[in-house]
C-alpha positions in Angstrom: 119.9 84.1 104.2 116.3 83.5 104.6 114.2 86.4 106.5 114.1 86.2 110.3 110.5 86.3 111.0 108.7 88.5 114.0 105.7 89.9 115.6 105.1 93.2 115.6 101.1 93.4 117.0 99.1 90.4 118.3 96.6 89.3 120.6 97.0 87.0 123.3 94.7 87.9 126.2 95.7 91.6 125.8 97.7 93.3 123.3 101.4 91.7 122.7 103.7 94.5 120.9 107.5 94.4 119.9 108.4 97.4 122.0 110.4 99.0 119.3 112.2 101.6 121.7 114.3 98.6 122.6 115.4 98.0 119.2 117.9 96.6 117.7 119.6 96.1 120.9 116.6 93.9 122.6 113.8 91.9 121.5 111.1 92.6 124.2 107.3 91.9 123.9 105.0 93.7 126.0 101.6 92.7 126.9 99.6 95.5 127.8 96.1 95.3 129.1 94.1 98.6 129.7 93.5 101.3 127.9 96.1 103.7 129.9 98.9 101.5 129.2 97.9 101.2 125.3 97.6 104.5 125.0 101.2 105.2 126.7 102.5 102.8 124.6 101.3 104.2 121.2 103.0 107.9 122.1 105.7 106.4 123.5 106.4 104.7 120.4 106.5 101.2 121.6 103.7 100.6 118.6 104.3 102.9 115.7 103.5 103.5 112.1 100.5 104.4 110.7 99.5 101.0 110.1 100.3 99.3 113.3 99.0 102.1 115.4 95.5 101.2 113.5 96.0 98.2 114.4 96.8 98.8 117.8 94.0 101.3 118.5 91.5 98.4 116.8 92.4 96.2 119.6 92.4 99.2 121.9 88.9 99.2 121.4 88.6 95.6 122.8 90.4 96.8 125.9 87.8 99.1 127.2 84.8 97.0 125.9 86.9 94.2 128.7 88.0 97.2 130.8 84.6 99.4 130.7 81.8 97.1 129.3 79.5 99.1 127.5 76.3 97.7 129.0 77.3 99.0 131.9 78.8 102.3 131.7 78.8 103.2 128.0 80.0 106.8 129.5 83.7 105.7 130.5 83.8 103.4 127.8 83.6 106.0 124.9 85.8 108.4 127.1 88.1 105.6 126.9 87.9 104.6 122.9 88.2 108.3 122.7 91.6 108.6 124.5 93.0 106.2 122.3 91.8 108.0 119.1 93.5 110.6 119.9 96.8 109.1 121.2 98.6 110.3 117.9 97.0 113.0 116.0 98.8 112.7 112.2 98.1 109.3 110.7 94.8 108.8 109.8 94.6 104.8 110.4 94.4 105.2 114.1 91.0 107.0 114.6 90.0 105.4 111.2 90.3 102.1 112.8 88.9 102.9 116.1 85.8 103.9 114.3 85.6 101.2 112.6 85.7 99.0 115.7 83.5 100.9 117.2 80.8 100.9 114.7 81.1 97.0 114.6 80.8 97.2 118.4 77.9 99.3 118.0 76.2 97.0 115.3 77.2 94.1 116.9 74.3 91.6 118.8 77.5 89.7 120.9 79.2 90.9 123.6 81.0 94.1 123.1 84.3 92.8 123.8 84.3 89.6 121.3 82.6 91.8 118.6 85.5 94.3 119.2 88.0 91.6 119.1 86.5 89.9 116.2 86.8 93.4 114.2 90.4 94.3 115.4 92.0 90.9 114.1 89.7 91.3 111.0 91.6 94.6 110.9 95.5 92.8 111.4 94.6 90.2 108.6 93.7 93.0 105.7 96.7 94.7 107.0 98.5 91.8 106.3 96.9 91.1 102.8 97.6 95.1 102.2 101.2 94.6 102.7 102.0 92.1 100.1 99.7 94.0 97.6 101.9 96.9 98.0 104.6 95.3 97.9 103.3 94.1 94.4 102.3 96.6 93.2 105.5 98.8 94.1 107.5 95.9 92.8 106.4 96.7 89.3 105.8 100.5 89.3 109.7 100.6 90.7 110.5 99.2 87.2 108.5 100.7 85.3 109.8 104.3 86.7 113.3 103.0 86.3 113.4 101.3 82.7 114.2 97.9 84.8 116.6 97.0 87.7 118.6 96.6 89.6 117.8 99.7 91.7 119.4 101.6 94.7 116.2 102.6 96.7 116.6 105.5 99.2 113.8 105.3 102.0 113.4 107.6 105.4 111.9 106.6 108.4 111.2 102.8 109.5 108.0 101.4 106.3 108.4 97.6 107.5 106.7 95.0 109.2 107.5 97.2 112.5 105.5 99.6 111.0 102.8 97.5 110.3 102.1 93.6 110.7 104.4 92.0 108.4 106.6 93.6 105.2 105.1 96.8 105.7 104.5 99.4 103.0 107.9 101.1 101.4 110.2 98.8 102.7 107.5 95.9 101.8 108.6 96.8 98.1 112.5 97.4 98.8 112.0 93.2 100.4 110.0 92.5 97.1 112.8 93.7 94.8 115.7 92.4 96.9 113.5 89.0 97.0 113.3 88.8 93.0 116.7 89.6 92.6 115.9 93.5 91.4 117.8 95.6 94.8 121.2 96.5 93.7 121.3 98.4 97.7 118.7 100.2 100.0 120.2 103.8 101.2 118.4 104.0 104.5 118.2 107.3 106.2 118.9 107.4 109.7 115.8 109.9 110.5 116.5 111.9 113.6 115.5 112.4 116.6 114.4 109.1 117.3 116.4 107.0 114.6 113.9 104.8 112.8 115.9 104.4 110.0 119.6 103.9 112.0 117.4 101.4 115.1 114.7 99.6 113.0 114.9 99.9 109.4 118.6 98.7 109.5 117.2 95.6 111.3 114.8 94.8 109.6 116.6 94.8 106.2 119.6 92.9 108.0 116.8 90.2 109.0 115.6 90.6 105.3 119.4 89.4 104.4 118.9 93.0 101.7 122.4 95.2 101.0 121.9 98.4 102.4 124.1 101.4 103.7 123.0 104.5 106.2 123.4 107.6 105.7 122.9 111.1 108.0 119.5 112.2 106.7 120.6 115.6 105.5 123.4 113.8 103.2 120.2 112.6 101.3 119.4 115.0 98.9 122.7 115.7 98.1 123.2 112.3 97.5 120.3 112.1 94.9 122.0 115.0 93.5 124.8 113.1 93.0 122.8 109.8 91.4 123.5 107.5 94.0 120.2 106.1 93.9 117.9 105.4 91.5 114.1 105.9 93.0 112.7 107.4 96.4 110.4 105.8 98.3 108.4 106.4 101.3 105.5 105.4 103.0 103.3 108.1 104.7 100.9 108.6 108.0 98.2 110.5 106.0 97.6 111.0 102.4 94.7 114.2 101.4 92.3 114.2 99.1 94.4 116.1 96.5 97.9 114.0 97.2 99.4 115.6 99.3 101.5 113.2 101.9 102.1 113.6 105.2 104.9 111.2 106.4 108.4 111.4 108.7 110.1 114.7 108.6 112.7 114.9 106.2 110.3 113.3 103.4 109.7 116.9 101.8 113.7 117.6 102.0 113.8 114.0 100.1 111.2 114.9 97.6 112.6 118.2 96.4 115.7 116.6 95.9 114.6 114.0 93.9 112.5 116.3 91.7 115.9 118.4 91.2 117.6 115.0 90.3 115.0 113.8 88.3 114.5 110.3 90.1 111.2 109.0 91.0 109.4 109.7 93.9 107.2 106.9 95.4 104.6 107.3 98.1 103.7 103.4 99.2 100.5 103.4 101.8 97.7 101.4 102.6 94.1 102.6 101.2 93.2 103.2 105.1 96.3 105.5 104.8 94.0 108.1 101.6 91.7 110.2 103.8 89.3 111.7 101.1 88.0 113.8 104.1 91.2 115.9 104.1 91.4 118.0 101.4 94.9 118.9 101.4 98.4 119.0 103.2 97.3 122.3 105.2 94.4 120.9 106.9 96.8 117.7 108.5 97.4 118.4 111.8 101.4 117.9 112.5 102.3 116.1 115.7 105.3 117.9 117.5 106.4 115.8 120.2 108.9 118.1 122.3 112.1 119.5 123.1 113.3 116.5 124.4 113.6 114.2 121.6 116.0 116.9 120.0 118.1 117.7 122.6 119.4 114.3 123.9 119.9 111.4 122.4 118.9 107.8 124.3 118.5 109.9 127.5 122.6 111.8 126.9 122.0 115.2 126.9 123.8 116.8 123.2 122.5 120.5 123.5 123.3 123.0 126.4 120.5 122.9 129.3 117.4 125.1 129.1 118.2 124.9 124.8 114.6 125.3 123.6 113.5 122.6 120.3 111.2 122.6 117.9 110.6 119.1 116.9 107.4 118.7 114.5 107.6 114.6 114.1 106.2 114.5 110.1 106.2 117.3 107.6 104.0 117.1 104.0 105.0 116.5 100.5 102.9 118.6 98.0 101.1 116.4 95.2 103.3 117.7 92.9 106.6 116.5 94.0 105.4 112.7 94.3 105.5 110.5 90.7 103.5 107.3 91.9 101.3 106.7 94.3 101.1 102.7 95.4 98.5 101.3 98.1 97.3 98.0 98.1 94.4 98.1 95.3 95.8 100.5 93.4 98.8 102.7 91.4 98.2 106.2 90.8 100.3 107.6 88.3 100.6 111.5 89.6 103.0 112.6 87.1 100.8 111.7 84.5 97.8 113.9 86.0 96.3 111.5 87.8 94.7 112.6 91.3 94.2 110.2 94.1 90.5 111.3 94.3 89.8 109.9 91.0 91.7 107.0 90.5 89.5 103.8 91.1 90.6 101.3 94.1 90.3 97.9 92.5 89.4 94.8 93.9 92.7 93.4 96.2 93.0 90.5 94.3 93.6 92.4 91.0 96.9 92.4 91.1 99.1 93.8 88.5 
């Protein structure tokens, strides 16, 4: 079955998102506007993944050039940009992209808003372009890891085109692999609270026409234990100077069980993903989004009332843990010694 194409993050007099809460059970696009409603959107989930939400908060940026032009009252329209830099605090490509956009903006001689716009869909096209490079590039350092295929790849969280604009980043490989006949079967986790894995990675690989099973996301490490899959990979919201990887919770639980099991762990993110700023896992601030994610599930209450949560929504891998590295320009080989901060980006077109 050929893939089922979709949109996750357009423009189209505002910004048009796949509201991903809805999912699997609905398809609905939203067009949102202003600034308020993007924001809301972005920590509602609606939009989410580190790539998307750059995406999203590039646009966003457009917004309140259209919603607070800058030649008029500059004031509200850097409070604004700034509310959507902060709408998610982990992954690095949100502020990252707003900046950029901004500084375009800034640069710009045009209007604010169609300088901002040009800049945001400049943004949505390398995103685009990033997601078949990693998927490349994955492609072959899945192999090369695992003496050949075909593979059983274990993944957490939702790394598709939902979390991005199209293929995505860890799941971008898993559709490269089952695409060239190298996927023996995805193991997706189901990645509580919110159910990434169980709600959006299922369909996507479904629409992807990939074999894949679920399972509960504490069976994983066991089941790595037990050599039911042959490589790990994950995508991530933040990766530090020194390698360390922030991604979903449950990603650390994953990587210490593959490093007991001796199967590779593979961290797939876009260069906008590596912020050489942050020098390691420490110093990434960790979202927690509330008690009531935990306690109830699609608004049914599962824990008794006044039950207090603690619901941190990404945890960090240590350098050490993670084999390969994969963004779009390059593959860094951590097992082998190599460091993120060292290991040259090469040109996107230089594709292994």
């Amino acid at each position: 079955m050929p893939p089922q194409p979709f949109t996750t993050i357009a423009w189209d007099d505002g910004v048009v998102l796949l509201d991903q809460t809805k999912l699997p059970d609905e398809e609905v696009y939203l067009r949102v506007t202003t600034v308020e409603d993007l924001v809301a959107a972005i920590q509602r989930l609606s939009i989410r993944g580190a790539p998307a939400i750059g995406v999203a908060g590039g646009y966003g940026v457009a917004l309140a050039a259209r919603q607070f032009p800058p030649d008029r009252d500059r004031t509200a329209f850097l409070a604004a940009v700034a509310t959507i830099r902060a709408a998610r605090p982990t992954a690095v490509n949100l502020a990252l992209r707003v900046d950029e956009v901004l500084s375009d903006v800034e640069a710009g001689s045009g209007p604010a808003a169609e300088e901002a716009l040009k800049a945001a869909n400049d943004i949505r096209a390398a995103e685009l372009a990033s997601s078949v490079g990693m998927g490349e590039r994955g492609y072959y350092a899945v192999l090369d890891l695992c003496d050949g295929g075909p593979v059983t790849a274990m993944t957490i969280c939702n790394t598709g085109g939902l979390a991005s604009v199209e293929r995505g980043t860890a799941l971008a490989v898993i559709q490269t692999l089952h695409e060239r006949g190298q996927l023996a079967e995805a193991l997706a986790l189901e990645t509580r609270p919110l159910l990434q894995g169980a709600r959006l990675t299922a369909w996507e690989l479904q629409r992807m026409g990939a074999p894949f099973r679920l399972l509960v996301d504490s069976a994983g490490p066991f089941l790595l234990h037990q050599q039911m899959a042959d490589v790990v990979l994950i995508g991530a919201d933040r990766i530090a100077a020194n390698g360390d990887t922030a991604n979903k919770i449950g990603s650390f639980a994953l990587a210490l069980g593959a490093r007991a099991a001796g199967i590779p762990f593979i961290v797939v993110a876009p260069e906008s993903t590596v912020d050489l700023d942050t020098a390691s896992g420490p110093e990434i601030e960790i979202e927690d989004r509330g008690v009531g994610e935990v306690v109830s599930v699609h608004g049914m209450r599962i824990a008794p009332d006044d039950a207090g949560a603690v619901n941190p929504a990404f945890d960090v891998t240590p350098a050490e843990l993670i084999s390969v590295i994969v963004t779009d320009r390059r593959v860094v080989h951590v097992h082998r010694g190599e460091a993120i901060d060292r290991v040259s980006a090469l040109d996107p077109a230089d594709i292994e």
